[in-house]
Each structure stands twice: as C-alpha cells, then as structure tokens.
ROGUZA-718044 format. One line per 5 residues: number of its first residue (from 1); for each residue x negated, y, z of C-alpha. Coordinates in nm, 3 decimals. Example, Ala and Ser with C-alpha at 12.3 -4.5 7.8 and 13.67 -1.06 7.14 Angstrom:
1> -1.230,-0.450,0.780  -1.367,-0.106,0.714 .
//
This chain:
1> -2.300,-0.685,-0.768  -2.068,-0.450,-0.649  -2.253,-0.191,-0.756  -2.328,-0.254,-1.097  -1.942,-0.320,-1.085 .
6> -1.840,0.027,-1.054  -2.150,0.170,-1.255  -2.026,0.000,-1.574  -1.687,0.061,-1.505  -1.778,0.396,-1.441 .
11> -1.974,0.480,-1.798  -1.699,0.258,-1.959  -1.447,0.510,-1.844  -1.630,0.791,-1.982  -1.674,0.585,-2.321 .
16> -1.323,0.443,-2.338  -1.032,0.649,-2.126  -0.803,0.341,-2.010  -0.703,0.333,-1.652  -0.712,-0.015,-1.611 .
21> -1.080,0.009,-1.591  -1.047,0.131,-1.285  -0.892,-0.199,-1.129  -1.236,-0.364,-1.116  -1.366,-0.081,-0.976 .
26> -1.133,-0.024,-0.706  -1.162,-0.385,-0.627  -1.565,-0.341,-0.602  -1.569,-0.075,-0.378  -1.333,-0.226,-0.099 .
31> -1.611,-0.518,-0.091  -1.857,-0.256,-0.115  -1.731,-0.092,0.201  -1.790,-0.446,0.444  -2.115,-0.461,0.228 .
36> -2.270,-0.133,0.255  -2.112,-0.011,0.629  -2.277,-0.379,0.782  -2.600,-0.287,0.608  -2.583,0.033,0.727 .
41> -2.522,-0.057,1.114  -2.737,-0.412,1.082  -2.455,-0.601,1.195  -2.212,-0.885,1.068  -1.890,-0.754,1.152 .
46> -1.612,-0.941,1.374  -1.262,-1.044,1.203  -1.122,-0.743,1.409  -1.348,-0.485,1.277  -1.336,-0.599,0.919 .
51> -0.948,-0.551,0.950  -1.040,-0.181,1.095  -1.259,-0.101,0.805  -0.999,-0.270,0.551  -0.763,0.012,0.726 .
56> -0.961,0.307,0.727  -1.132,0.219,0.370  -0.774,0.151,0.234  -0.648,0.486,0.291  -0.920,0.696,0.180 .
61> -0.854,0.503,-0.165  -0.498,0.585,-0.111  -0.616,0.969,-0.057  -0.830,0.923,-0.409  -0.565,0.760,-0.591 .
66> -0.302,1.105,-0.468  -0.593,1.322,-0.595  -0.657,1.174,-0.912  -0.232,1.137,-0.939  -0.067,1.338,-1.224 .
71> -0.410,1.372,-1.423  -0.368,1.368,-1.825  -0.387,0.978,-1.799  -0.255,0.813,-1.480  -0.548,0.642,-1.360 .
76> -0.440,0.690,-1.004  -0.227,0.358,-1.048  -0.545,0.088,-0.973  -0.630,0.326,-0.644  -0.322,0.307,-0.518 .
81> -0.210,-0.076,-0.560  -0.581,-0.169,-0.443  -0.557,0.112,-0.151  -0.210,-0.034,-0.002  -0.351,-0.381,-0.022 .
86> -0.654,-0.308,0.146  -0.429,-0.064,0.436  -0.119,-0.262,0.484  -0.384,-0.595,0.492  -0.564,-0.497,0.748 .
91> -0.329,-0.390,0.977  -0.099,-0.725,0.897  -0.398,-0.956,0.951  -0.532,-0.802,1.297  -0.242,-1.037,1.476 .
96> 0.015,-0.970,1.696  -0.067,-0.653,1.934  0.157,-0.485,2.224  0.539,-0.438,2.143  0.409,-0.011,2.098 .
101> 0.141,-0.141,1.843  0.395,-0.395,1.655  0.661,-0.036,1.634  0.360,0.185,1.507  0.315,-0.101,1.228 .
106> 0.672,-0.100,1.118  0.697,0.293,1.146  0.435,0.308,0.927  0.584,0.084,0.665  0.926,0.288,0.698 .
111> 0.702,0.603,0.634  0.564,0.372,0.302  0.947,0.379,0.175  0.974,0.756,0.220  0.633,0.826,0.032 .
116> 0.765,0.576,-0.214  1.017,0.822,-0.313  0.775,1.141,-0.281  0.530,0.992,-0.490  0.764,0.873,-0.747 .
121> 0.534,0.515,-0.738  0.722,0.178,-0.638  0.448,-0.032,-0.530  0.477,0.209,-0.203  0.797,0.096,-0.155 .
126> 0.719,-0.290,-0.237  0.411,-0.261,0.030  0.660,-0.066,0.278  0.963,-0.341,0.256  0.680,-0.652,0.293 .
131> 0.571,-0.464,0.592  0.871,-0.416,0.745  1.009,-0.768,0.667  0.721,-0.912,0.809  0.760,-0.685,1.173 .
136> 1.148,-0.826,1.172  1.062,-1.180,1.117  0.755,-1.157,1.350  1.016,-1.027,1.616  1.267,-1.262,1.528 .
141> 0.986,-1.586,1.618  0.933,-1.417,1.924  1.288,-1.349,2.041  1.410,-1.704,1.873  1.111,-1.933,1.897 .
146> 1.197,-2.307,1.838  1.577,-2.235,1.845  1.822,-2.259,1.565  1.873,-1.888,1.605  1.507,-1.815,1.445 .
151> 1.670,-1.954,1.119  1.997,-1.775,1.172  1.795,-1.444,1.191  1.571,-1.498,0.922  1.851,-1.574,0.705 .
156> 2.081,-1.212,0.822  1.696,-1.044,0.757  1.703,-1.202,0.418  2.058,-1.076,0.328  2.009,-0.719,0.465 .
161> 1.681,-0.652,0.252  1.891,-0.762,-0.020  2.182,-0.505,0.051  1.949,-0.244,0.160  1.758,-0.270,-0.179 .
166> 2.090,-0.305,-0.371  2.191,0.029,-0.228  1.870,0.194,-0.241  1.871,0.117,-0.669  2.243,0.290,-0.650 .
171> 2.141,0.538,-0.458  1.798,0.611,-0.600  1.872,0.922,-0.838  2.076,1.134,-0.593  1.809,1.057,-0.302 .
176> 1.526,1.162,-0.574  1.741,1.468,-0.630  1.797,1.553,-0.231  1.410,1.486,-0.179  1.276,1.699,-0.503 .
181> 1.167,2.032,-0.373  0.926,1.788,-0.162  0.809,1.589,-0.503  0.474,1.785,-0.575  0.469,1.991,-0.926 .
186> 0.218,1.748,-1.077  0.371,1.414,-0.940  0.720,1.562,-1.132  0.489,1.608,-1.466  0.363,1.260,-1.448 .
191> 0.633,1.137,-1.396  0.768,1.266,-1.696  0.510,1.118,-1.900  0.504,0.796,-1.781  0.837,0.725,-1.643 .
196> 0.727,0.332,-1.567  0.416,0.410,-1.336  0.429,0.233,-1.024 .
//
C-alpha cells in the first residue's frame, strides 16, 4: 500500500506540479521505512527500535526536504513537516533516559530554533519550542513531583515561552539580518517567492 502510495503520487507530480502531493507521499514512506527495514532483517521491531528508525528515517527526510528547498516550486514543505514529526517523535516517545540524554534532547531542540531562522521555515521553530517545553516540564515533574511547586513551575514555563516568543516576533527581522550571510543563496530566493512557506 505504501508503495503504490508514493508511485501514484509520484507520476501525479510529474502530471500535475503541486507540492501538496507530496504530503501523502512523505507520509508513505515513513511507514514504508518500519515496513520495508523489518522485512528486510525478518524481525518485528521493539517500541525502542521503532523510535530509532523514526529518528534516523526522520532526518534523512529532513536532508531531502533541504535538497529539494528553494526549487522553482517549494515542494520541500511536506518533507520537512513530515521529517520533524517523524525526528522530534521518536526521540520524545523513547521515555525518559539519563539526565546527559534528557540535555542532548533539549540541545537539539535549541539547535531546531537556530535552523528555524537559517532555513527561513517556522515549523522548525514550532517543533524546536514543543521540544524544549516538553524537556522543562519533564524536569519540572521530576524536581516537583506531587508538590504544589510542579504547578507553580509549569505555570512560570508557560509565561516564559510566552515572553520568549513575544520577543523573538520583535526581534525577528534584525536577528534574520545578523544571521544572513549564513541564510544559503537559494533559501534567500525562495524565500522571496513565497514569503509564507513554513
């Protein structure tokens, strides 16, 4: 099923040029990868190693979706909103790990922010705030557990995502303007022709 999924999105693309045709097929290959990888090894995976492929398949969509990015019509879009989902799921629903694993997680969502801005496409920095919200609060459960002060925290968590995305909208032009020379040529020209991609 999968694969008749991306074959007809496939010819439909070269029939009809709308980048939402890729959505289905984006969303058929990240089953295809638990599909075709357990056929390939003869194995049902474990919870744990479905999150691992999740991971590893998510970001070589998010590599596809940078190469495609700035084309004549931005189907990178689909690849990169399916590729986040698949990347930042996995690693959320392995579980709690080691205090060094639960940093990486976060540091990785900060670096999500950063690329946000780089890549000129919000749903980076959606993906990046969720991830770091949900490190905070896990800490938070931990540190407050069945106290009062778990509610307390959640709530000053709450209010500082809210200032730190008021002043990130302020602030949003001059930080594009500091971070340009790093914006790649083509990610500058897309943006110029469509100024709403996320």
């Amino acid at each position: 099923m999968e694969v008749a999924t991306i074959a007809v999105a496939a010819g439909l693309l070269w029939i009809v040029r709308f980048p939402f045709i890729t959505a289905p097929a984006a969303y058929a290959l990240w089953y295809l990868s638990m599909d075709a990888t357990a056929l390939a090894f003869g194995k049902h995976w474990t919870w744990h190693e479905q999150c691992w492929i999740s991971v590893w398949f998510g970001l070589a969509m998010l590599v596809l979706a940078f190469v495609l990015d700035g084309r004549e019509l931005d189907f990178a879009f689909w690849f990169y909103l399916f590729g986040l989902l698949t990347f930042t799921g996995g690693l959320t629903l392995m579980g709690n790990g080691t205090q060094l694993t639960k940093a990486i997680y976060c540091a990785i969502h900060l670096a999500m922010i950063g690329l946000a801005v780089l890549l000129q496409r919000k749903a980076f920095l959606v993906f990046g705030g969720i991830g770091v919200f949900a490190y905070l609060a896990g800490e938070a459960e931990t540190y407050f557990r069945n106290s009062l002060g778990f509610t307390f925290a959640l709530t000053v968590i709450g209010i500082l995502f809210i200032v730190a995305g008021i002043a990130y909208k302020r602030n949003e032009p001059a930080l594009e303007a500091k971070m340009a020379p790093l914006i790649p040529a083509r990610i500058r020209r897309r943006r110029a022709t469509f100024p709403t991609a996320g």
